[in-house]
C-alpha beads as a LAMMPS data file, in Angstrom:
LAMMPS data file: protein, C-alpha beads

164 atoms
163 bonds

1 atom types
1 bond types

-500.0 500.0 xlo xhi
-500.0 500.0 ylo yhi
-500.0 500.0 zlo zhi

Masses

1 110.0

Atoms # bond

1 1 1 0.000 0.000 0.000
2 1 1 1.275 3.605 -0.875
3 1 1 0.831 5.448 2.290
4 1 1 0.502 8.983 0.350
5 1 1 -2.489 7.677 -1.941
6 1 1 -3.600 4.776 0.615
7 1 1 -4.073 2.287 -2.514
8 1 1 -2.316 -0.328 -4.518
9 1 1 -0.162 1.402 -7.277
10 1 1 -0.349 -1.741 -9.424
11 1 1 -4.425 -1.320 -9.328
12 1 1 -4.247 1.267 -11.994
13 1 1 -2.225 -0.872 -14.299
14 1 1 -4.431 -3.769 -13.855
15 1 1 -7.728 -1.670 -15.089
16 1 1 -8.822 -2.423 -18.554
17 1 1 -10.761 0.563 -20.347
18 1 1 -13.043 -0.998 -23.382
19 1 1 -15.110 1.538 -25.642
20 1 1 -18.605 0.407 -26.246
21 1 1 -22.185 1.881 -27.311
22 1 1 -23.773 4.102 -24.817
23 1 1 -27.080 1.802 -25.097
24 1 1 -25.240 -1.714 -24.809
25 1 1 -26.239 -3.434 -21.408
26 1 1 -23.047 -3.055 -19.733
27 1 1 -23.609 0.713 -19.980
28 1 1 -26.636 0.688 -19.264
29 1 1 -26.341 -1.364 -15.645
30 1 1 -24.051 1.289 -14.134
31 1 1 -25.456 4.329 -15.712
32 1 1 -28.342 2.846 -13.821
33 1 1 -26.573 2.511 -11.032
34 1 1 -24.959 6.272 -11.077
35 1 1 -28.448 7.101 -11.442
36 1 1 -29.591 5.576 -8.295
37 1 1 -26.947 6.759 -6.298
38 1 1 -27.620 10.386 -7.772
39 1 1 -31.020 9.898 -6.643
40 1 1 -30.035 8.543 -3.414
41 1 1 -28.345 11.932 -2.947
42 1 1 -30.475 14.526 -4.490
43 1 1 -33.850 12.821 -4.955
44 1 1 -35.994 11.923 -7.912
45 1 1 -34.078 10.084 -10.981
46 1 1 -30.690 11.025 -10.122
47 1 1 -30.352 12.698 -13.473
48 1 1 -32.704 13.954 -16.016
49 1 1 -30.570 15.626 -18.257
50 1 1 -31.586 14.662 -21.857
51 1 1 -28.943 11.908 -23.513
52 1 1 -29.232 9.756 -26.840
53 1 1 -27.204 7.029 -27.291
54 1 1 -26.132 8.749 -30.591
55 1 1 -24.638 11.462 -28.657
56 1 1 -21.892 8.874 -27.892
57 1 1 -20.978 7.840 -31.093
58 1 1 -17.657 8.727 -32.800
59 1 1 -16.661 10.930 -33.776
60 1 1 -19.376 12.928 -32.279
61 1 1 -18.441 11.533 -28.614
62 1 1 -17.545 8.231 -26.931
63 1 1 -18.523 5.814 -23.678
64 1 1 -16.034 3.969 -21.869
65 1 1 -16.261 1.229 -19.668
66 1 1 -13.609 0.287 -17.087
67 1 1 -13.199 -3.347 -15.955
68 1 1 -11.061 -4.929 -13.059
69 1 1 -10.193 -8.880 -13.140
70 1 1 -12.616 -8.725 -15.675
71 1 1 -15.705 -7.061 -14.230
72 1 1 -17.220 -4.170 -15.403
73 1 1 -16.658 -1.532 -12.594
74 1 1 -16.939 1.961 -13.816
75 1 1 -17.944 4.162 -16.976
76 1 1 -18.284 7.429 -18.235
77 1 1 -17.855 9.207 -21.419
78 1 1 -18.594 12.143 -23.586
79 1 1 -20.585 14.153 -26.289
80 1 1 -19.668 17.105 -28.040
81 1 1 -20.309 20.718 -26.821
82 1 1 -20.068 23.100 -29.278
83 1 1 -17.486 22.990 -32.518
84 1 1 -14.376 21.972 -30.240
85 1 1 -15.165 21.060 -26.571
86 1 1 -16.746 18.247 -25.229
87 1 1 -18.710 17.162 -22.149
88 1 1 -18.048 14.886 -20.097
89 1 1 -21.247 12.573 -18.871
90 1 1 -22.314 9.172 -16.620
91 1 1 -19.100 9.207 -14.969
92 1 1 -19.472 6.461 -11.823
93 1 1 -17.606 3.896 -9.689
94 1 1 -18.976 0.974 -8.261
95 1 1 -18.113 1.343 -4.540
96 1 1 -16.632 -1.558 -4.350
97 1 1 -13.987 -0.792 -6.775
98 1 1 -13.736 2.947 -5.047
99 1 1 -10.214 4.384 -4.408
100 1 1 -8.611 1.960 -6.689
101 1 1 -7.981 4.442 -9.370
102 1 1 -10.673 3.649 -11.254
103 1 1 -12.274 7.001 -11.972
104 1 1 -8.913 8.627 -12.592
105 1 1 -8.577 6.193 -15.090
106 1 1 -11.586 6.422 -17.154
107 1 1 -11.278 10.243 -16.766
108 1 1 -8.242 10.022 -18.494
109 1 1 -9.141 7.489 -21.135
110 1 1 -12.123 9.979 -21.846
111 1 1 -9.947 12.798 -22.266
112 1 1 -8.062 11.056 -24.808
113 1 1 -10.713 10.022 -26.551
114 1 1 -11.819 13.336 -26.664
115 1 1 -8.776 15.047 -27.474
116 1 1 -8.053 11.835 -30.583
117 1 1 -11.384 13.432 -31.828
118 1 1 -10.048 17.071 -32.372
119 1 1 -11.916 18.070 -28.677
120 1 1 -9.566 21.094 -26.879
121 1 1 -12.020 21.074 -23.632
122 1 1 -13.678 18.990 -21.700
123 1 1 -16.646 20.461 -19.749
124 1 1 -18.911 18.761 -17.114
125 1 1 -21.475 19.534 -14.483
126 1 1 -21.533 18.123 -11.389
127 1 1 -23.388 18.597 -7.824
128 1 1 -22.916 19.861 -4.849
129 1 1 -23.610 16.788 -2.794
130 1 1 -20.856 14.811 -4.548
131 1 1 -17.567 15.672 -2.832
132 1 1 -15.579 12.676 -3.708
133 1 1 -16.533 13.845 -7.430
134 1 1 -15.275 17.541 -6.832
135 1 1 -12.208 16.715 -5.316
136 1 1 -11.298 14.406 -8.069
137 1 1 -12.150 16.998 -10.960
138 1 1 -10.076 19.402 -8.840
139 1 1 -7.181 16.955 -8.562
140 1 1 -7.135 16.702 -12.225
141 1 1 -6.934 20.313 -13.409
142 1 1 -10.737 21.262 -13.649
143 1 1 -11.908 24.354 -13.224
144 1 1 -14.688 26.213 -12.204
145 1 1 -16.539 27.770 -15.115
146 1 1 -19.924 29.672 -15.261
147 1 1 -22.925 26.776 -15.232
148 1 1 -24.514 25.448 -18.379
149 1 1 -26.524 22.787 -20.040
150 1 1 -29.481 21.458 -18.290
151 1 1 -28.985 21.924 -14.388
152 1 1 -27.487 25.639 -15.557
153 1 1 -30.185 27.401 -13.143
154 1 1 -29.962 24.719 -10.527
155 1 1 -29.458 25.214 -7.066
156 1 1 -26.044 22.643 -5.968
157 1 1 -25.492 22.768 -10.176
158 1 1 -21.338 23.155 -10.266
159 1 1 -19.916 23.374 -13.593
160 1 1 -16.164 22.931 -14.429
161 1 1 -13.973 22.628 -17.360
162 1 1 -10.210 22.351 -18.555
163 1 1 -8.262 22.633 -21.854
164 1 1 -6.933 19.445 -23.263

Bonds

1 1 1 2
2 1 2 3
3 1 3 4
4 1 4 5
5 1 5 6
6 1 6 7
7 1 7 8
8 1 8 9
9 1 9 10
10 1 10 11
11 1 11 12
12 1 12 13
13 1 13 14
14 1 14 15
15 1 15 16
16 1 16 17
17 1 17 18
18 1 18 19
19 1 19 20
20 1 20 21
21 1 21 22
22 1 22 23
23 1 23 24
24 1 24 25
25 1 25 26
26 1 26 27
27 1 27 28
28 1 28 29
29 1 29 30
30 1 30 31
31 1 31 32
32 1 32 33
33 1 33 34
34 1 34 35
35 1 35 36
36 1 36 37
37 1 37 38
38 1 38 39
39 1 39 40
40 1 40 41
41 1 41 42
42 1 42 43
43 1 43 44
44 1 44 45
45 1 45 46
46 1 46 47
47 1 47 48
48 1 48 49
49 1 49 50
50 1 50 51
51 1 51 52
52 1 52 53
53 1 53 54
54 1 54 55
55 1 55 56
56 1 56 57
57 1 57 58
58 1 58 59
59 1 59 60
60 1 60 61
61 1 61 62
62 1 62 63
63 1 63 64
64 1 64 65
65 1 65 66
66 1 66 67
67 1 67 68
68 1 68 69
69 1 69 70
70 1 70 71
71 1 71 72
72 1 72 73
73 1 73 74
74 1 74 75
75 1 75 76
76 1 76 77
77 1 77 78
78 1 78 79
79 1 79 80
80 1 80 81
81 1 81 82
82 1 82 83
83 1 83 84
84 1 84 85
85 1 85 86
86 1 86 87
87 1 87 88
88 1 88 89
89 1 89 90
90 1 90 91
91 1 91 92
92 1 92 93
93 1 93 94
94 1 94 95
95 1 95 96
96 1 96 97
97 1 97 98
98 1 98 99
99 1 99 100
100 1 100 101
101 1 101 102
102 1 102 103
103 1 103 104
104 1 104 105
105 1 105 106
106 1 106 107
107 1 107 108
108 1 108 109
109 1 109 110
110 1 110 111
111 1 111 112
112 1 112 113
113 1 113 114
114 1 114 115
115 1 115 116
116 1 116 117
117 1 117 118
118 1 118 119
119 1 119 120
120 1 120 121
121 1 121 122
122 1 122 123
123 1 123 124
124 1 124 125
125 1 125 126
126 1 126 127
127 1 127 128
128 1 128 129
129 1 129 130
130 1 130 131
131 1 131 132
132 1 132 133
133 1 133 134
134 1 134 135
135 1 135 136
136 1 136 137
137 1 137 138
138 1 138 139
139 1 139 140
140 1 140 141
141 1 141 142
142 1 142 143
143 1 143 144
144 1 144 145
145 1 145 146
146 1 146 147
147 1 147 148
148 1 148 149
149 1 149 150
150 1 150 151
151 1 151 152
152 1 152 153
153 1 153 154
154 1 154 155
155 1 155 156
156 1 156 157
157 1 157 158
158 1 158 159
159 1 159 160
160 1 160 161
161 1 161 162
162 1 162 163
163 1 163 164
């Protein structure tokens, strides 16, 4: 164990990003399960931003799944914002693969994806009531940036960005 991070240093290497459609059942069992921890924090659906699986299509945007000893443990991805920025959506852990490096790791595998596909920014929103989430963004470079999108007049609506 690394006593500055608290984990593993080999978990990283050991975490196997695949890309795959936004609507195929592997996706779709953790984005429901972001969703129902979203809703666990803030009520209702956990989410109701508008998404179409076609959003996530190349080169238009991407969703990436991240799998340790072979199970499917984490996700996110992203859809384009404007001509050359894109957004970064349905990023989750499961919490049993928490602090393991597993978010870091998709967040940078979606960054590259995003940057492969001409993308300069990445932009995301995020809420208020998801600490772990902000810290990590934070961590990474992310900045806070006037709100937008969907949740843009929400109350607990944080919005951050950073240039690829």
């Amino acid at each position: 164990m690394s006593p500055a991070r608290g984990r593993n240093l080999d978990t990283v290497s050991e975490i196997e990003i695949r890309t795959v459609r936004f609507d195929a059942p592997v996706a779709q069992q953790l984005i429901r399960a972001a969703l129902a921890e979203l809703g666990a924090r803030y009520g209702g659906s956990g989410d109701d931003t508008p998404v179409d699986a076609t959003e996530f299509e190349p080169p238009d945007g991407a969703f990436l799944v991240a799998y340790l000893a072979g199970e499917p443990v984490g996700c996110g991805g992203w859809r384009s914002h404007g001509a050359d920025a894109a957004e970064l959506k349905r990023m989750y852990t499961a919490p049993a693969a928490r602090g393991r490096g597993v978010a870091r790791t998709v967040l940078a595998a979606v960054e590259r994806s995003a940057r492969e596909q001409g993308r300069k920014r990445v932009v995301l929103e995020c809420g208020d009531k998801q600490p772990e989430a902000i810290a990590m963004y934070g961590a990474a470079g992310y900045e806070r940036i006037p709100n937008f999108g969907f949740y843009k007049d929400a109350e607990g609506c944080l919005s951050f960005g950073r240039t690829l």
